[in-house]
C-alpha positions as CSV (number, residue, x, y, z in Angstrom):
1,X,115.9,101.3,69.5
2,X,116.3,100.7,73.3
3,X,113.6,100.6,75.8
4,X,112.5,104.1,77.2
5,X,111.2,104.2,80.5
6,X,108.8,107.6,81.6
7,X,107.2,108.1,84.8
8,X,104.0,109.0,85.1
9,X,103.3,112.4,85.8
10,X,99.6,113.8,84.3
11,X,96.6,112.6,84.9
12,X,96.5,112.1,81.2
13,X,99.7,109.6,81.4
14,X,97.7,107.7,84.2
15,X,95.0,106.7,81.8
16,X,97.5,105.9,79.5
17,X,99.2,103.4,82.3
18,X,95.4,102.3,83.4
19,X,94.4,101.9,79.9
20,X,97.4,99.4,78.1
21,X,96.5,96.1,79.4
22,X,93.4,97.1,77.2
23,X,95.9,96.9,74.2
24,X,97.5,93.7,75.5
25,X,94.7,91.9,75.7
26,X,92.3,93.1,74.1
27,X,91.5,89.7,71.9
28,X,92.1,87.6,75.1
29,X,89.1,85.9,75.7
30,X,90.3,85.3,79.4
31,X,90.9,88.5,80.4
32,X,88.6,90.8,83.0
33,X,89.2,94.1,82.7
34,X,89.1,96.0,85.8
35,X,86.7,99.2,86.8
36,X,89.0,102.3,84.9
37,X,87.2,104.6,87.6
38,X,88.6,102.7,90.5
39,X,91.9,101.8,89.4
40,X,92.3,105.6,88.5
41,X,91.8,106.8,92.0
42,X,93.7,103.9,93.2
43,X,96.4,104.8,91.6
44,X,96.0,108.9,91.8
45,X,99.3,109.4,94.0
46,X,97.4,112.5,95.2
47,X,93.9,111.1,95.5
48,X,94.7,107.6,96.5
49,X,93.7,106.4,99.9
50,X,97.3,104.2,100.7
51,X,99.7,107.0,99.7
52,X,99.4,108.1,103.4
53,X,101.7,105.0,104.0
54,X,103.3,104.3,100.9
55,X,105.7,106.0,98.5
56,X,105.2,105.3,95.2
57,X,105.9,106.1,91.2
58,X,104.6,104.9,88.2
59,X,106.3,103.8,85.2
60,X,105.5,103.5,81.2
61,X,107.8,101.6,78.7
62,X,107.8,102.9,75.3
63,X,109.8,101.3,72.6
64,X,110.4,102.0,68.7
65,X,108.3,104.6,70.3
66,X,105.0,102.8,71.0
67,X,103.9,101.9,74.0
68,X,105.5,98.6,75.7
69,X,104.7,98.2,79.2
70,X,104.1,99.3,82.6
71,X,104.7,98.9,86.7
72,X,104.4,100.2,89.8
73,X,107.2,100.4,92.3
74,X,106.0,101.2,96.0
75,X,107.3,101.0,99.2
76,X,104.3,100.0,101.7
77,X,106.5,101.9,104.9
78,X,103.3,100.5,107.3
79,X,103.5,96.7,106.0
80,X,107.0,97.1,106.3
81,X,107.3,98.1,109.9
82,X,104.6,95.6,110.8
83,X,105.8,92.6,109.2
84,X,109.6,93.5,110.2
85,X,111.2,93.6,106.5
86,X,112.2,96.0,103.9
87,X,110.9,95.1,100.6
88,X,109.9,97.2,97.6
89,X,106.6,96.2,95.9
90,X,106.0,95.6,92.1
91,X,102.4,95.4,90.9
92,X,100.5,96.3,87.7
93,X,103.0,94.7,86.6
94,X,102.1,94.6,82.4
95,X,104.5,93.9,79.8
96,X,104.6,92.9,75.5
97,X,106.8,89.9,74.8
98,X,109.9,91.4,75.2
99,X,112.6,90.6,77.9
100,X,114.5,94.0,76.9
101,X,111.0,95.7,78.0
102,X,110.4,93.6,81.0
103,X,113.9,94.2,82.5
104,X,113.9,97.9,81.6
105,X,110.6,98.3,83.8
106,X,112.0,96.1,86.8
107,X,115.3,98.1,86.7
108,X,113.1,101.1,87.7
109,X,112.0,99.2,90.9
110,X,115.2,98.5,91.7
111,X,115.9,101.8,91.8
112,X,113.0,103.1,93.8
113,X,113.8,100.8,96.0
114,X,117.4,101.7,96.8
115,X,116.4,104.9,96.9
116,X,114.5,104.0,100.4
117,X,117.1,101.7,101.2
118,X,115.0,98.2,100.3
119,X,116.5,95.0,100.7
120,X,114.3,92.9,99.0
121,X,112.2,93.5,95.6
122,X,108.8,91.3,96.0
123,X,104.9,91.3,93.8
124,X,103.1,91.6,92.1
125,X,101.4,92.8,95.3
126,X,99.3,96.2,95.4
127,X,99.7,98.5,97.8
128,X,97.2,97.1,100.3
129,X,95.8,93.6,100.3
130,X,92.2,95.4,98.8
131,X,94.6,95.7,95.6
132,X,95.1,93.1,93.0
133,X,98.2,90.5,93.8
134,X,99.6,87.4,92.9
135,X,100.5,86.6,89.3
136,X,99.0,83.6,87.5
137,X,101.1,80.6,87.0
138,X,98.2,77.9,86.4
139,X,95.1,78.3,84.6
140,X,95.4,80.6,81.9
141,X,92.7,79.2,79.8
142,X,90.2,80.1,82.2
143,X,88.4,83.3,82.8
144,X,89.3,85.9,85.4
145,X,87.9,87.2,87.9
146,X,86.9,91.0,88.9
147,X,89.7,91.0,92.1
148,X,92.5,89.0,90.5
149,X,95.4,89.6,88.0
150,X,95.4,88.1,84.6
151,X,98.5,87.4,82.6
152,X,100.3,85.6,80.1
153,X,102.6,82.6,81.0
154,X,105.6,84.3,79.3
155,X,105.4,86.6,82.5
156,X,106.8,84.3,84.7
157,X,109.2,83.5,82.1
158,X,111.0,86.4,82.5
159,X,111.0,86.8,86.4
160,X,112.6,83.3,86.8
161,X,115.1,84.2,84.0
162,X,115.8,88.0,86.1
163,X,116.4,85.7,89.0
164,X,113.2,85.6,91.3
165,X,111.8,83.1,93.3
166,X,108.8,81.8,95.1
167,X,107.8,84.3,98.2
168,X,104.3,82.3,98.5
169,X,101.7,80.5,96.1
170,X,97.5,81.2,95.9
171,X,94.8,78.7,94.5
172,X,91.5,79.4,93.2
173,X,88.8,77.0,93.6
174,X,85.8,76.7,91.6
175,X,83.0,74.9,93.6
176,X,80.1,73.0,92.3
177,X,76.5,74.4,94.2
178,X,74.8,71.0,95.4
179,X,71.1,70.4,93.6
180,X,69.8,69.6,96.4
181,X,71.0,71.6,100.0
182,X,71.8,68.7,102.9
183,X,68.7,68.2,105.3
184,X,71.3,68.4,107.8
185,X,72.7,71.6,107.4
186,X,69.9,73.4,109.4
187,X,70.5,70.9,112.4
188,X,74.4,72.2,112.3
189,X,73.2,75.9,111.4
190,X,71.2,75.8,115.1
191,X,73.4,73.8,116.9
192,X,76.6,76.1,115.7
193,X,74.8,79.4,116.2
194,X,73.6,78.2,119.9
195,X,77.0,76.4,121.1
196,X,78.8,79.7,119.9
197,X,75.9,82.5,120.7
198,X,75.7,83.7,117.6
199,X,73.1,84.5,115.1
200,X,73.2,85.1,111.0
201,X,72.2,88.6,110.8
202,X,70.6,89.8,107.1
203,X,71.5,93.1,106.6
204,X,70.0,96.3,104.5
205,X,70.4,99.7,103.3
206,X,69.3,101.3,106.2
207,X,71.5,98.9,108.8
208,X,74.4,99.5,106.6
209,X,73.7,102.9,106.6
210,X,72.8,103.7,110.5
211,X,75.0,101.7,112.3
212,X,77.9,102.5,110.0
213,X,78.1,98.7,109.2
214,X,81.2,99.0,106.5
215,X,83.1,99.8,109.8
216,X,82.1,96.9,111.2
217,X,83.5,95.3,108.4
218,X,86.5,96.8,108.2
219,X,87.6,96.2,111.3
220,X,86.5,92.5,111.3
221,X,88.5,92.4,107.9
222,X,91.8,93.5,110.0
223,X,91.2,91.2,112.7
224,X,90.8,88.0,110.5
225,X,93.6,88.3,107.9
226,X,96.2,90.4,110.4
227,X,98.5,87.2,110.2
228,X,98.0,86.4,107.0
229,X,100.9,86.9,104.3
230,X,102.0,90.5,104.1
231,X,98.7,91.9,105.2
232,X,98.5,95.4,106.0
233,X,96.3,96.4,108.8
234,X,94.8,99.6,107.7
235,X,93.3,102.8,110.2
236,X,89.9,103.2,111.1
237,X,89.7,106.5,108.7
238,X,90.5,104.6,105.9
239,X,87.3,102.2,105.9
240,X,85.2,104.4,104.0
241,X,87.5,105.1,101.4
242,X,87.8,101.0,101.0
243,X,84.4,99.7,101.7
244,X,81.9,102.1,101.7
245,X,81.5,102.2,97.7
246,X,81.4,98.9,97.7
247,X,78.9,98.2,100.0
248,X,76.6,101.0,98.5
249,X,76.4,98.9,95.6
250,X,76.5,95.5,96.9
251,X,73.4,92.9,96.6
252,X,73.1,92.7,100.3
253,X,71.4,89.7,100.0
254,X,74.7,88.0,99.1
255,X,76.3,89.0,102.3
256,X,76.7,86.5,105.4
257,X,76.7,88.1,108.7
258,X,77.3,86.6,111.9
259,X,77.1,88.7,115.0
260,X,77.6,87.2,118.6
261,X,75.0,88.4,121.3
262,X,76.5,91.6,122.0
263,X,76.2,92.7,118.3
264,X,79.7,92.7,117.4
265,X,80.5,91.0,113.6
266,X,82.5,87.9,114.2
267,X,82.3,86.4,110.6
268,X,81.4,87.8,107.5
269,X,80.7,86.0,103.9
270,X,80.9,88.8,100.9
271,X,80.1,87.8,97.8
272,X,77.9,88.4,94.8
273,X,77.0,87.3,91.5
274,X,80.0,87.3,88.6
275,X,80.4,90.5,86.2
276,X,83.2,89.6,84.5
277,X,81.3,88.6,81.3
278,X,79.7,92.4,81.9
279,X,83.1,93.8,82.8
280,X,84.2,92.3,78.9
281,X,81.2,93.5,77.6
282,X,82.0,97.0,79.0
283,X,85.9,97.2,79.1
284,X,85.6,98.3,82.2
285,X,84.1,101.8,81.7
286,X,80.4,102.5,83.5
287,X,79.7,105.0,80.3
288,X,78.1,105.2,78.1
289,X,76.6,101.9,78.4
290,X,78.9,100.1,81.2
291,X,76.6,100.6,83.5
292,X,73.7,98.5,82.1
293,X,76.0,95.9,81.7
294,X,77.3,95.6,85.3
295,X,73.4,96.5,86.6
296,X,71.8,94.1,84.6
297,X,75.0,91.5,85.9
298,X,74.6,92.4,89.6
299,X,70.8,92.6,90.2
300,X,69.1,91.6,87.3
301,X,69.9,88.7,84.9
302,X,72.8,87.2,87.5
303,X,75.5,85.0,85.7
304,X,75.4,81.1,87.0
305,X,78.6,82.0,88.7
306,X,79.2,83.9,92.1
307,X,82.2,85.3,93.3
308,X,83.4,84.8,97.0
309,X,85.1,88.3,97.5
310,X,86.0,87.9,100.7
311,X,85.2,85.5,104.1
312,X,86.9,86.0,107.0
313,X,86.6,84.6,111.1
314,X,87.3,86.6,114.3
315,X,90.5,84.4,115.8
316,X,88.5,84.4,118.9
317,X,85.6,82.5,116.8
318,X,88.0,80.1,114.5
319,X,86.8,77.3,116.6
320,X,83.5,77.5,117.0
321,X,82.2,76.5,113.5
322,X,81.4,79.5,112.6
323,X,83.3,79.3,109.2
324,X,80.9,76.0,108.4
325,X,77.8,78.5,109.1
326,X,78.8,81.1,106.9
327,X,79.3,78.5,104.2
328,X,76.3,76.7,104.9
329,X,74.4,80.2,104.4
330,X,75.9,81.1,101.0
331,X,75.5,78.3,99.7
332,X,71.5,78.0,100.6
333,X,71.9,81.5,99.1
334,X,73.6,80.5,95.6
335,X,70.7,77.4,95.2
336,X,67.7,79.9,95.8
337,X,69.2,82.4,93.1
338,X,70.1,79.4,90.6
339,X,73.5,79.8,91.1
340,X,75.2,77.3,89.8
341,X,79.1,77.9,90.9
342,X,80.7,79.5,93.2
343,X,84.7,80.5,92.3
344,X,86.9,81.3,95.1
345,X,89.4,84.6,95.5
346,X,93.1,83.6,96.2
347,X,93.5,81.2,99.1
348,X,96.5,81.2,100.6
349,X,98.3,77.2,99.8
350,X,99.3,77.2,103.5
351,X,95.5,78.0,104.7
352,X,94.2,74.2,104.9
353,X,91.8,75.1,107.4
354,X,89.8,77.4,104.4
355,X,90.4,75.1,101.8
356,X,89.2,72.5,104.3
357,X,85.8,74.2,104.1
358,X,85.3,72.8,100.3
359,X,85.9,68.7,101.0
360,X,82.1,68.3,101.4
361,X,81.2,69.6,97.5
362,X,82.2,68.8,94.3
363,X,85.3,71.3,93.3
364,X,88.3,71.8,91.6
365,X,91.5,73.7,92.2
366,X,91.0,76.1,88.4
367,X,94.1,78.1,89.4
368,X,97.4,78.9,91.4
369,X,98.9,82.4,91.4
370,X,102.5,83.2,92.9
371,X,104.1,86.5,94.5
372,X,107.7,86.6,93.5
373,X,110.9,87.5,95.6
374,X,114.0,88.6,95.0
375,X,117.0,89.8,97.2
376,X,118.0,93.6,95.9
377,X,121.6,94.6,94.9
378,X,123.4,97.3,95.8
């Protein structure tokens, strides 16, 4: 029987797209699945915070009618106009082993995308840069993270066989927390903070809350990655829908801030301790015992492992040391909460001055992720 390709149209068939990498691998001991709750309003093309920029659809493959596969073709019309290209996005991106399946869903992205007159097909890549993107080609025998994609090699089998290529390459880094912290690190911390005229600020419900500090963030967030590969600069109206969940939740004692004398956030560390052990234990759902899982994870009984979400520095402040502060303070962080290892988001191959930032610890690069490209035929 051939491949049948449906788009998603009930909220029903959206938990249905959410839910199959749940099937796919669900007796992969390397797979993290993500929060269903988030990726649901993500992905509601009604409810979800980019579809003020982006057009978008949904697919599901079905074939010998069970379920097959799934993707999402979107055209990010804001990213496009700022980065001066037309490209069509593919991401979740999730597939059996079966190239007839495979092809079927990316012929639907073709599609979509001559239908707004694309001339490039590129992913997996989310709609914004908050969504999930790059897709693993080194280190499948290691665990996943809460903010990155899992998948199997045969994945990138099948793109290179449909005829795509390398648009640009991630690594991962998992870094060793020193025993002992350096004597000299609080000699650097002063002299950094007083040659720069800034100071580390601790913040807490009540900052966070009163001087609207996921803003702050936000904006800071813009500022830093702006140049960074297809990044798309996002409104102000849009922080709250981005940030301020996450920073309700948040340990705030993971967070690094550094504000110069004015008050303004010129660097920012966020991080916090792993859940992906708690995400497998609760597939992702908070109910009707997810949420003791990811509690107990977060603020209780921490894993030995941290996650660096995201750190970022004002390009006013790149080269002022600031980025060596706001290392030096996570990691003084990680020893005092037994933290044992800290594993790095996606770094960009070309960013040596962040990878730079690891040469004093012990580390190791655990794995690379890829964004694929491909020119679109008409």
């Amino acid at each position: 029987m051939s491949v049948e390709i449906r788009p998603v149209r009930t909220r029903a068939e959206l938990r249905t797209f959410v839910n199959f990498p749940e099937k796919l691998y669900r007796n992969n001991p390397y797979y993290v699945p993500p929060l269903v709750f988030d990726q649901m309003d993500t992905l509601d093309q009604k409810k979800g915070a980019a579809q003020e920029f982006c057009d978008s659809e949904l697919y599901l493959a079905y074939k010998d009618g069970e379920l097959a596969g799934r993707v999402a073709a979107i055209v990010n019309h804001k990213a496009n106009e700022q980065w001066h290209h037309k490209e069509v996005r593919f991401g979740w991106y999730d597939f059996i082993e079966d190239p007839e399946v495979a092809e079927a869903l990316m012929e639907k992205v073709y599609e979509f995308g001559r239908k707004y007159k694309m001339e490039s097909v590129v992913g997996p890549l989310g709609f914004t840069d908050f969504d999930p993107e790059g897709m693993l080609i080194d280190g499948f025998d290691r665990i996943s993270t809460m903010a990155l994609i899992y998948n199997y090699p045969y994945y990138n089998d099948y793109l290179d066989r449909m005829g795509f290529g390398k648009d640009a390459d991630w690594i991962e880094y998992r870094v060793t927390v020193p025993t002992e912290m350096p004597d000299r690190w609080e000699r650097m911390s002063r002299i950094i903070e007083q040659r720069a005229n800034v100071h580390l600020r601790q913040l807490t419900r009540k900052i966070v809350r009163e001087e609207n500090y996921g803003m702050k963030v936000f904006r800071c967030i813009n500022d830093c990655y702006k140049d960074l590969y297809n990044f798309t600069v996002l409104p102000d109206h849009m922080a709250e829908k981005y940030l301020g969940f996450y920073l309700s939740i948040l340990d705030l004692r993971y967070l690094s801030m550094v504000e110069n004398e004015k008050g303004e956030l010129v660097a920012f560390g966020i991080t916090m301790p792993s859940i992906a052990k708690a995400l497998q234990k609760s597939r992702g759902k908070l109910f009707p015992f997810g949420w003791w899982h990811l509690g107990k994870a977060m603020f209780f009984k921490n894993d030995d492992t941290a996650e660096m979400l995201l750190v970022g520095v004002h390009p006013d402040y790149q080269n002022s040391g600031i980025q060596s502060l706001i290392f030096m303070d996570m990691f003084r962080k990680y020893h005092d909460f037994g933290i044992r290892y800290a594993e790095t988001n996606a770094i960009l191959e070309t960013n040596l001055k962040n990878q730079g930032q690891f040469r004093d610890f012990e580390h190791e690069c655990k794995k690379r992720r890829r964004s694929y490209i491909k020119k679109l035929e008409y």
